[in-house]
N, C-alpha and C positions, 0 to 999 in steps of 0.2 A: 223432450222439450225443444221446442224453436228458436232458433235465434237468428236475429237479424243481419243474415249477408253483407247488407250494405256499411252496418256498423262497423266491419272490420277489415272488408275492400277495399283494394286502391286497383282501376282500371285504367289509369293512367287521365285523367279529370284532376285538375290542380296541380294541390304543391303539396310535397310530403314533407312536413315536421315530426320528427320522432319527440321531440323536449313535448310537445304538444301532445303526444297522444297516450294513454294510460298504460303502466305497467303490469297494474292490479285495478279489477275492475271489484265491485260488488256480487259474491261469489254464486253461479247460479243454480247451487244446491243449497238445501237447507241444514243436512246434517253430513257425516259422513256416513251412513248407511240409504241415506237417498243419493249420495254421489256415485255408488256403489253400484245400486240398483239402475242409476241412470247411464253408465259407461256402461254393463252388462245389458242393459239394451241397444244401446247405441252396437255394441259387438256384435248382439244377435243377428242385428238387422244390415250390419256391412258382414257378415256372413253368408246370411240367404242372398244378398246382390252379387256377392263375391262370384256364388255359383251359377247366378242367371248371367251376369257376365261372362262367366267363362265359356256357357252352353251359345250365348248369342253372336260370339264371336265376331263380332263388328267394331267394338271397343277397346283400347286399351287404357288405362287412369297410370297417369306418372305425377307421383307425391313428390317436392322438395319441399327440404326443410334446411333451411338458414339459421345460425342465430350469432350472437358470441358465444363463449364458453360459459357452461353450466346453465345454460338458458331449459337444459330439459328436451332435447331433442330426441336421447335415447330414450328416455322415459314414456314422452308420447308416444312413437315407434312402438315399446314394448307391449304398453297397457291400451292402445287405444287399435291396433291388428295383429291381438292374443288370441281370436276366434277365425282368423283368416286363416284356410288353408293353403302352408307353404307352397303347394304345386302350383299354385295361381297366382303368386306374389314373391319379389324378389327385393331384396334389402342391401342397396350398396353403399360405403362409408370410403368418401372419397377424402385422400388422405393428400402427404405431397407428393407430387410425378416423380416416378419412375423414369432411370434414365431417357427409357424406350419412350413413354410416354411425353416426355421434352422434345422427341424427333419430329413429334408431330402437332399442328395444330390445337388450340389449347379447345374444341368441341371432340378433338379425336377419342379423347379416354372416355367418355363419358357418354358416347354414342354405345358402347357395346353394351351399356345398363339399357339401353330403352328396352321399354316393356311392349311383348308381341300382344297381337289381340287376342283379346279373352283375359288379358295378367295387367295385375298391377306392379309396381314397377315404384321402389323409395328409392330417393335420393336422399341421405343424409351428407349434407354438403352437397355441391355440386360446381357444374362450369361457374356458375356465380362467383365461386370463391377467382377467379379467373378476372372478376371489376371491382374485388372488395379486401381482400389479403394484400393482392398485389397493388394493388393502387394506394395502399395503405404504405407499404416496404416495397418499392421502386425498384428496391435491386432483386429482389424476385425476377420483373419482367426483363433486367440486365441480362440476366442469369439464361434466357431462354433464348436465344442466338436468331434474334429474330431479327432483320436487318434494320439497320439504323434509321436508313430513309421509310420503312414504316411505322417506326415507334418516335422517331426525335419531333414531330410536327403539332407534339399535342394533341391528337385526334383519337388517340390509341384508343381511348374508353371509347367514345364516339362508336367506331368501327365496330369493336367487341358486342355494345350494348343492340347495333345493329342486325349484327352476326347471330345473337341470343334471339333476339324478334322474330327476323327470318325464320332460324330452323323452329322456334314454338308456333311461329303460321303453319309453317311445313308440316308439322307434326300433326296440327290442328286439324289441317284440310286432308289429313289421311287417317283422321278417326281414335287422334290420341289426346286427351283429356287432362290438361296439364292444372294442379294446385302445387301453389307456391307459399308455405307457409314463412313469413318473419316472425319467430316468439321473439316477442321484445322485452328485455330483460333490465329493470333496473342494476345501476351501479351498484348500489345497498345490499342488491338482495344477489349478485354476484359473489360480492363480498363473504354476507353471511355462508353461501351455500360453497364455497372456496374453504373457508374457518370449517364445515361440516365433512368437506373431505382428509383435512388432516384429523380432526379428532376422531373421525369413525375411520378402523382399519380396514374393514370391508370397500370403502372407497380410495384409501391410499394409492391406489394405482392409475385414479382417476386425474390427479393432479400432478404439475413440475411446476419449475420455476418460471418456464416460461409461460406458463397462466397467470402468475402476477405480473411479468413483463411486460404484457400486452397489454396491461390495465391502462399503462400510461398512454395509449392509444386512443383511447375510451373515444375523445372527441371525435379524429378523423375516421372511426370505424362509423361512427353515426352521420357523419358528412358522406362516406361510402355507400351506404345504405342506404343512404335519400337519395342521390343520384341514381342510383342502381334501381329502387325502386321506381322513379319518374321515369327514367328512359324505358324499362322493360314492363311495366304493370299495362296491360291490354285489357280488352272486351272478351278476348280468347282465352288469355292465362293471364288473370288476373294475381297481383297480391293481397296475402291476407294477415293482414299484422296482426297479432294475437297476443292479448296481455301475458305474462308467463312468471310473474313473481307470486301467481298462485298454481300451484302445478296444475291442482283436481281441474278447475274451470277450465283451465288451456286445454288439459285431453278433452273435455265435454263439449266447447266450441270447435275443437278443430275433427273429432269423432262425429258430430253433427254435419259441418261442412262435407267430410269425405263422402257420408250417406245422400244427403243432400243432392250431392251432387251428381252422384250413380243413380239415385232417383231418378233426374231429370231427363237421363238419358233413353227414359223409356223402354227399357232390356224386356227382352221376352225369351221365352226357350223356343227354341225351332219348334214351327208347325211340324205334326207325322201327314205326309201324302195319304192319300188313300190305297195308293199300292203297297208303301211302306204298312199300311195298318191294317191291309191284306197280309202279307207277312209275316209281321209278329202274331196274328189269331191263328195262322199254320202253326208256325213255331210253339203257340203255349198247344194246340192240340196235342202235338206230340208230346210235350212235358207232361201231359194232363192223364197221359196213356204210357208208362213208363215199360207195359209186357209189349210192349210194340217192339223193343228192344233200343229204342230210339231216345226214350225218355232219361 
């Protein structure tokens, strides 16, 4: 099934309202065994790219995903690159810095995730959280001993969101493929699926206190977001806000985009030369002839 890119794009063209734009759209399966059948396609087909990708070696695709909590980030990750082979794809779950990691620049930890050509490359979480956590709890950026005369001027975000643009050109103009997913998550449906990891034990480890602490944040994390998203959504890496109070549709929109978008890259497998394909016709001879003692 198709769906329309633009619907859920932001390339940096206006102004981002999150109150504005839907959490749950009108779902685009019809039952759950066409939802089924629709991600198993979707996986089919980011698998055979996975592996013309890795043979064309000119490409690399680096996935972020953003959200609040219980937006279903894991989830996507699991169900929507369950047919991608590990060797090609790398899955990193960017947590809080590491002392070593506070020594350095807040693009340093997150530079050793990028993905080389031929791989893709997840970000769950990312430097983002670096214009959206912090900018939320101030004393985060306290915390990181960064001299006064370059955070007391106000500009801090400014800089940062700069800082993000740059290296996504950089990356861009050296052949890496950057989707920025926002699942946008209703308050409501936070709530509920909060109420679903206490009562299911299997997810008790999923939840603490401070997932309801956060909550009271709700507002300035969606003011974070709009900023974040204006300064940084390009023509090159764009953002792509994805309703996510319904899981099935979120995989199916954002499992389309990924395809989608390694589509466009036009991947092919190397040409064989024709000396090369002199070579391999010796080689199967002698296979062909195993009393040669060669075979």
């Amino acid at each position: 099934m198709k769906f329309d890119l633009g619907e859920f794009s932001y390339d940096g063209s206006g102004k981002v309202h999150l109150a504005t734009r839907p959490t749950r759209i009108r779902p685009v399966y019809a039952s759950k065994s066409e939802y089924k059948e629709m991600l198993a396609e979707h996986v089919r087909q980011l698998s055979a790219i996975q592996n013309i990708l890795y043979a064309d070696n000119r490409y690399a695709l680096l996935i972020i995903f953003q959200a609040l909590d219980a937006a279903g980030k894991d989830s996507v990750i699991k169900h929507v690159m369950s047919g991608v082979n590990p060797q090609g794809c790398q899955v990193y779950s960017f947590k809080h810095p590491s002392p070593r990691e506070l020594e350095h620049d807040f693009l340093w930890r997150t530079s050793f995730g990028l993905p080389e050509r031929g791989h893709i490359g997840i970000f769950n979480r990312s430097y983002y959280e670096e214009v959206l956590i912090v900018r939320v709890h101030p004393e985060i950026l306290a915390s990181q001993n960064i001299p006064d005369e370059l955070t007391g001027h106000g500009k801090v975000w400014e800089h940062r969101y700069r800082s993000i643009v740059d290296q996504e050109r950089h990356l861009h103009c050296n052949g890496t493929r950057i989707l920025k997913f926002y699942l946008h998550l209703s308050k409501e449906e936070q709530r509920l699926r909060f109420l679903d990891r206490i009562d299911n034990p299997e997810k008790n480890w999923k939840f603490s206190v401070a997932d309801v602490e956060e909550r009271q944040y709700w507002d300035q994390y969606l003011e974070a977001y709009e900023a974040c998203i204006e300064a940084t959504g390009t023509r090159d890496a764009p953002w792509y806000i994805i309703p996510a109070d319904d899981k099935k549709t979120t995989r199916l929109i954002v499992s389309s985009i990924i395809v989608e978008t390694l589509k466009s890259l036009k991947l092919s497998y190397p040409e064989t030369s024709l000396e090369r394909r002199k070579e391999l016709l010796t080689i199967r001879k002698r296979l062909e002839n195993p009393e040669n003692g060669q075979g």
